[in-house]
C-alpha positions as CSV (number, residue, x, y, z in Angstrom):
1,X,46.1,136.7,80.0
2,X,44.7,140.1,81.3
3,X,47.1,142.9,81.7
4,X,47.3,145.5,84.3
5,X,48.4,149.2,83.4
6,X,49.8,147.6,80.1
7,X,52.0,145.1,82.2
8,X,50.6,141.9,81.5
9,X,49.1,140.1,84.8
10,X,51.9,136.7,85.0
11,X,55.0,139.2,83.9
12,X,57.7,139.0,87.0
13,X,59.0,142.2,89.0
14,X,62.4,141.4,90.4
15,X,63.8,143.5,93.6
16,X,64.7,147.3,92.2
17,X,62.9,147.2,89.3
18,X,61.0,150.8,88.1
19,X,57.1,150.2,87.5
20,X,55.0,152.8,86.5
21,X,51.2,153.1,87.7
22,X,48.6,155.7,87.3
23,X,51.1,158.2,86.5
24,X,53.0,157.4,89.6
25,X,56.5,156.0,89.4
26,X,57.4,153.1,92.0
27,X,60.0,150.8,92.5
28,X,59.9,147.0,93.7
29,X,60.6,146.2,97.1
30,X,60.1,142.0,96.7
31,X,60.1,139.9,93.7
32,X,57.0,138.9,92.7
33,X,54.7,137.9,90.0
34,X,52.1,140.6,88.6
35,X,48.6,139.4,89.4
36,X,45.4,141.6,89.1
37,X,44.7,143.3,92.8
38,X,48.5,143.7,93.3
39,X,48.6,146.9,91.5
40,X,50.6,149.6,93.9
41,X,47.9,151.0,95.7
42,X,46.7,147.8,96.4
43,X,50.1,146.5,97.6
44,X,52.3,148.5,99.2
45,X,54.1,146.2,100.8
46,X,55.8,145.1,97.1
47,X,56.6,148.6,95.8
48,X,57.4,151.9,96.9
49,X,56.8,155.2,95.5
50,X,60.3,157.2,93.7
């Protein structure tokens, strides 16, 4: 399994959660399961900047 920012790519983000990326911290917008090209600046429909 590969592993994105530490998180490992499979691991589930439920709706509030705090993720932290490239120094940045966001927060989960949709449930959804990590997968690499998701990260936040990739995605920013699943997470928004706090």
């Amino acid at each position: 399994m590969g592993h994105t920012q530490g998180v490992p790519v499979g691991a589930g983000c439920a709706v509030g959660s705090p993720v932290s990326y490239g120094g940045l911290d966001y927060q989960c917008l949709r449930a959804h399961t990590l997968i690499v090209t998701w990260e936040p600046p990739n995605a920013a429909s699943l997470r928004q900047r706090v």
